[in-house]
PyMOL CGO cylinders between C-alpha atoms (Angstrom):
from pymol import cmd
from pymol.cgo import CYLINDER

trace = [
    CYLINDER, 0.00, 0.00, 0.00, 2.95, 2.24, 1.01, 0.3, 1, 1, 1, 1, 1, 1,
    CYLINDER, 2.95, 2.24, 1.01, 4.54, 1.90, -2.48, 0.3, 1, 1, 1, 1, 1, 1,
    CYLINDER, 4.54, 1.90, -2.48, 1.41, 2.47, -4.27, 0.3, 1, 1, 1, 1, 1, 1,
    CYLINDER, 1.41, 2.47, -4.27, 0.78, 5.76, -2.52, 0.3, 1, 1, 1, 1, 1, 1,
    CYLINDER, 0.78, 5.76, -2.52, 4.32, 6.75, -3.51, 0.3, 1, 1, 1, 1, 1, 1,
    CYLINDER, 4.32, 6.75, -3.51, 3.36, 5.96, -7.16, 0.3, 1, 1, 1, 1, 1, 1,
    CYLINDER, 3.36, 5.96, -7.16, 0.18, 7.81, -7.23, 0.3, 1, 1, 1, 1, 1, 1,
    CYLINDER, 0.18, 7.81, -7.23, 2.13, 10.88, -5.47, 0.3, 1, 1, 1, 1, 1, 1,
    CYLINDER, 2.13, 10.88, -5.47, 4.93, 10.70, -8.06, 0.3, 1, 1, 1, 1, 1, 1,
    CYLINDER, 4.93, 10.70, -8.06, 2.15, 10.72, -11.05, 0.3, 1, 1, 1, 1, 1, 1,
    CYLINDER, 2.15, 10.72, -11.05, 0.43, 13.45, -9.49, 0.3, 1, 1, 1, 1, 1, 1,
    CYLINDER, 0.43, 13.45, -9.49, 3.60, 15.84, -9.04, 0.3, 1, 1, 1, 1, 1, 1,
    CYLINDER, 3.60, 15.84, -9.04, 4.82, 14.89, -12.62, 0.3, 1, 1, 1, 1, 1, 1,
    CYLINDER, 4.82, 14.89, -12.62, 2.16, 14.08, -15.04, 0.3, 1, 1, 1, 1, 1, 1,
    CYLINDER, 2.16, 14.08, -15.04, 0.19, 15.93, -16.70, 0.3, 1, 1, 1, 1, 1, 1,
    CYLINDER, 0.19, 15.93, -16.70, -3.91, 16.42, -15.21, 0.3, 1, 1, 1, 1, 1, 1,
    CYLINDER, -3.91, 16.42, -15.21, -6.69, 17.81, -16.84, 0.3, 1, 1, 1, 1, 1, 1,
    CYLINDER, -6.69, 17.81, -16.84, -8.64, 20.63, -15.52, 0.3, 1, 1, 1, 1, 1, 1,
    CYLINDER, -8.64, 20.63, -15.52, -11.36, 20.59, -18.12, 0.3, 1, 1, 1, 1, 1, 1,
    CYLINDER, -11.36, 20.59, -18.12, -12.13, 19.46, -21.26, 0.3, 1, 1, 1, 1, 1, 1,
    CYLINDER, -12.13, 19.46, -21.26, -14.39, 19.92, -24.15, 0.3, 1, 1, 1, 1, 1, 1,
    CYLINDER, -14.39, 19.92, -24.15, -15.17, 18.88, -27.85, 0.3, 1, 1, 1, 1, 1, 1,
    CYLINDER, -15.17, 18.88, -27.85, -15.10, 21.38, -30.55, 0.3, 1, 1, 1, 1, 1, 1,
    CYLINDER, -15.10, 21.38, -30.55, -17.53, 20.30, -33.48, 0.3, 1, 1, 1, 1, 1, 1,
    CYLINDER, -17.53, 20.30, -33.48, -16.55, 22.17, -35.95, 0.3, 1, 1, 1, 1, 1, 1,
    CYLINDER, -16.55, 22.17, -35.95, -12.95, 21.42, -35.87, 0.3, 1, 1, 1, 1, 1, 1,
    CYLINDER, -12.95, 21.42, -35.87, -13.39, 17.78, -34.72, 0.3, 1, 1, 1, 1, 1, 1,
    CYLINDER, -13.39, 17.78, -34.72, -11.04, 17.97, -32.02, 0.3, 1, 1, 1, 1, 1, 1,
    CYLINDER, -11.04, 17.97, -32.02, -10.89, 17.40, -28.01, 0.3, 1, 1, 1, 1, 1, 1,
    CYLINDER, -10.89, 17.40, -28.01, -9.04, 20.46, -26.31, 0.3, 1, 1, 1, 1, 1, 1,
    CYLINDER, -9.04, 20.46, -26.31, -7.96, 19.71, -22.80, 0.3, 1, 1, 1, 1, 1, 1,
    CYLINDER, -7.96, 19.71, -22.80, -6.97, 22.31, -20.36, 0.3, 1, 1, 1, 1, 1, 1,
    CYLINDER, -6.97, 22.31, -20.36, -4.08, 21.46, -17.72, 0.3, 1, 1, 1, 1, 1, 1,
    CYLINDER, -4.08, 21.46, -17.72, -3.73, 22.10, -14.61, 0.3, 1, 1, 1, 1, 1, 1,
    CYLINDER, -3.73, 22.10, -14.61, -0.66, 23.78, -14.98, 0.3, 1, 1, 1, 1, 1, 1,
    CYLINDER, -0.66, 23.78, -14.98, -2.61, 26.64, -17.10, 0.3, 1, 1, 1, 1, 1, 1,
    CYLINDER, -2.61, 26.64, -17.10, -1.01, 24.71, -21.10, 0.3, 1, 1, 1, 1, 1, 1,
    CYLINDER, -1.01, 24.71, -21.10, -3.78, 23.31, -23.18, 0.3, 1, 1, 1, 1, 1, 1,
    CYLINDER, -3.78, 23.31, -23.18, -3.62, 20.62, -25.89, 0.3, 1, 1, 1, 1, 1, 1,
    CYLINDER, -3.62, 20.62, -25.89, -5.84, 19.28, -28.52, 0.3, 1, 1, 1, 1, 1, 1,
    CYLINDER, -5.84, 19.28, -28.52, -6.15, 16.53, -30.56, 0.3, 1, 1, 1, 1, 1, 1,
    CYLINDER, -6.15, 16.53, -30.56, -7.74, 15.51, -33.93, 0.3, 1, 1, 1, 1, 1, 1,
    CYLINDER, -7.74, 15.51, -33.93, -10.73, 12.57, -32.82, 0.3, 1, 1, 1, 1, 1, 1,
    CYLINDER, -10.73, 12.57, -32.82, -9.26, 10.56, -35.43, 0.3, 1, 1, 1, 1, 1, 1,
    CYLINDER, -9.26, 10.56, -35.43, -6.25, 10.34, -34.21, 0.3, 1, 1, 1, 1, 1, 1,
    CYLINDER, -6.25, 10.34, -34.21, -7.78, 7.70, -31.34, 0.3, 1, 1, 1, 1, 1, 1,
    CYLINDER, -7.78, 7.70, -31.34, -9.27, 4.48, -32.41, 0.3, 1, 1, 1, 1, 1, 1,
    CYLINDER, -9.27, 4.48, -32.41, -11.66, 4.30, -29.32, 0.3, 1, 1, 1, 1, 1, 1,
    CYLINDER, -11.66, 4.30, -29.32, -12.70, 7.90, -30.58, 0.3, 1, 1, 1, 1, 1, 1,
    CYLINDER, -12.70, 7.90, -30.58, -12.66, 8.33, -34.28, 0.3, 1, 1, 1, 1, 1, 1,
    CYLINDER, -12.66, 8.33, -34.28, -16.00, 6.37, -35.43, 0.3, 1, 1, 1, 1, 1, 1,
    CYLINDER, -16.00, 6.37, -35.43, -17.94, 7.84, -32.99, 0.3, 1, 1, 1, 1, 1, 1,
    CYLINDER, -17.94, 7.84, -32.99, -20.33, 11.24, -33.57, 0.3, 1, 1, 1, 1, 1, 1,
    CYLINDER, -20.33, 11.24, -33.57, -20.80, 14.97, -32.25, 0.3, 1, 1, 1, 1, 1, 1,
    CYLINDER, -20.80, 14.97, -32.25, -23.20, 14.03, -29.16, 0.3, 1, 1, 1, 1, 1, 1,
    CYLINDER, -23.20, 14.03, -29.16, -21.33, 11.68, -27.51, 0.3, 1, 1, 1, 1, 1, 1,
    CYLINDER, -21.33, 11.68, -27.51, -17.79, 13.17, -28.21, 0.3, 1, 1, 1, 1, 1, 1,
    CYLINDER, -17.79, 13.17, -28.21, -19.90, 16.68, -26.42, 0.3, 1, 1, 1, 1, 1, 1,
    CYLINDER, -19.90, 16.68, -26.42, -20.41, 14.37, -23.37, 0.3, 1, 1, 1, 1, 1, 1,
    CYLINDER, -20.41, 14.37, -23.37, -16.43, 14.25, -22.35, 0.3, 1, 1, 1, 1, 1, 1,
    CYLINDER, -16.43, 14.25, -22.35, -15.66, 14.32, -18.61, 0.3, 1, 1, 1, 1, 1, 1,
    CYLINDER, -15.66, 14.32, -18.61, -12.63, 15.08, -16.50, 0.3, 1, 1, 1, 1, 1, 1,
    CYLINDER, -12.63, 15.08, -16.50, -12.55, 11.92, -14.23, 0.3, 1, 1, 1, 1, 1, 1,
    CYLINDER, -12.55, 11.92, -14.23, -11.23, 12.12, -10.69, 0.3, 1, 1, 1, 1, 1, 1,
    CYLINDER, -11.23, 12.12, -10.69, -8.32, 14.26, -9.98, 0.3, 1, 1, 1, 1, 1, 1,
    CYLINDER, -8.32, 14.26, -9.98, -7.89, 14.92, -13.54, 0.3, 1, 1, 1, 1, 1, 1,
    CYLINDER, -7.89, 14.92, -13.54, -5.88, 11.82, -14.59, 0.3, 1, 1, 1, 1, 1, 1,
    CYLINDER, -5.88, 11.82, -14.59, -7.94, 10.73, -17.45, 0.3, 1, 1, 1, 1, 1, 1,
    CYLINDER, -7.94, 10.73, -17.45, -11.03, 12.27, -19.69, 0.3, 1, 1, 1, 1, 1, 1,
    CYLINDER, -11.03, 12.27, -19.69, -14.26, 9.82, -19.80, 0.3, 1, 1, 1, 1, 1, 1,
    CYLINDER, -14.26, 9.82, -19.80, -17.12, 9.56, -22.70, 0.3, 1, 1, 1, 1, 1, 1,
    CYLINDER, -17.12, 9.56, -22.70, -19.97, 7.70, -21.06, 0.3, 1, 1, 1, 1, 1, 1,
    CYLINDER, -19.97, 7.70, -21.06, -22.05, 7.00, -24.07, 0.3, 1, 1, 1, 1, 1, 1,
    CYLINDER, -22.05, 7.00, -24.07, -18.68, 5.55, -25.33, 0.3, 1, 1, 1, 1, 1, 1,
    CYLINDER, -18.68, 5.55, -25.33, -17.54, 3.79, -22.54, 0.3, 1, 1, 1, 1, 1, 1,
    CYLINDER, -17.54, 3.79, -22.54, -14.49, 5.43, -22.97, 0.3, 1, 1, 1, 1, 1, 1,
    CYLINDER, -14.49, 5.43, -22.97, -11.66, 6.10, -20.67, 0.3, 1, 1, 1, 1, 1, 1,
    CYLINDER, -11.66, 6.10, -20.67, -8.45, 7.91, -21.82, 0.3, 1, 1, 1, 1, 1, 1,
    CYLINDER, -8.45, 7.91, -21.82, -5.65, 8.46, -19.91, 0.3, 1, 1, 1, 1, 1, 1,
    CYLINDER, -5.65, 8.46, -19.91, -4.53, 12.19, -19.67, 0.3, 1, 1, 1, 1, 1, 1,
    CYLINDER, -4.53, 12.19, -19.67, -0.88, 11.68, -19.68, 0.3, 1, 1, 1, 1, 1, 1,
    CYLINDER, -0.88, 11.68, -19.68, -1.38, 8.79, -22.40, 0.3, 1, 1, 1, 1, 1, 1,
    CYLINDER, -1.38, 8.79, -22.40, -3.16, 11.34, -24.76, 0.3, 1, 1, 1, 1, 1, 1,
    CYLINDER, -3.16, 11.34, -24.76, -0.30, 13.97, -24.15, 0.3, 1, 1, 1, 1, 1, 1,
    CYLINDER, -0.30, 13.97, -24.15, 2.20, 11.31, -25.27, 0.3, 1, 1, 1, 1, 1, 1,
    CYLINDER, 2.20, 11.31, -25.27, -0.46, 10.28, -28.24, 0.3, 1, 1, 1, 1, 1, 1,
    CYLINDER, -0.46, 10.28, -28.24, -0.07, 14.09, -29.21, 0.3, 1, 1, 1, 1, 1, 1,
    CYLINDER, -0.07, 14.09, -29.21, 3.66, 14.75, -28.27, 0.3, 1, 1, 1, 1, 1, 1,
    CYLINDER, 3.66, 14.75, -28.27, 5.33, 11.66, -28.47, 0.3, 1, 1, 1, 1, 1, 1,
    CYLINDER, 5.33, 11.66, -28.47, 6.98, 9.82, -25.84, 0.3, 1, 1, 1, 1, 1, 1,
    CYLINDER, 6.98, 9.82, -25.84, 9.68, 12.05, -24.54, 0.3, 1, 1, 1, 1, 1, 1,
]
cmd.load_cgo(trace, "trace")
């Protein structure tokens, strides 16, 4: 348990967390705001899980708890933030 709380306090001091998210229509993108005041987006295509699916579910996007990964309930859908940053950026 000790270890585990160790790992979750490392990911929180050095990954990335959203602070909100939302879907823009028009440019078929998901543009997540960090914590740390940066935002990203990202092309729905660009995520298998993501790509077929239309406007009113990809609308219903959710910050989950603590902001470690964005949720799309009609989708079942759960994306890790700091995966999608790497998705975006690359690994490094």
């Amino acid at each position: 348990f000790a270890a585990a709380v160790r790992r979750g306090a490392r990911a929180e001091a050095t990954e990335p967390h959203a602070a909100a998210a939302r879907y823009d229509r028009a440019a078929h993108v998901v543009a997540v705001e960090l914590t740390n005041g940066a935002t990203f987006s990202f092309p729905v295509a660009l995520v298998p899980a993501l790509a077929a699916a239309t406007d009113a579910p990809l609308a219903d996007v959710e910050v989950g708890p603590v902001g470690i990964a964005l949720r799309w309930p009609a989708l079942d859908a759960d994306l890790s933030v700091a995966g999608l940053v790497r998705l975006v950026f690359g690994r490094r």
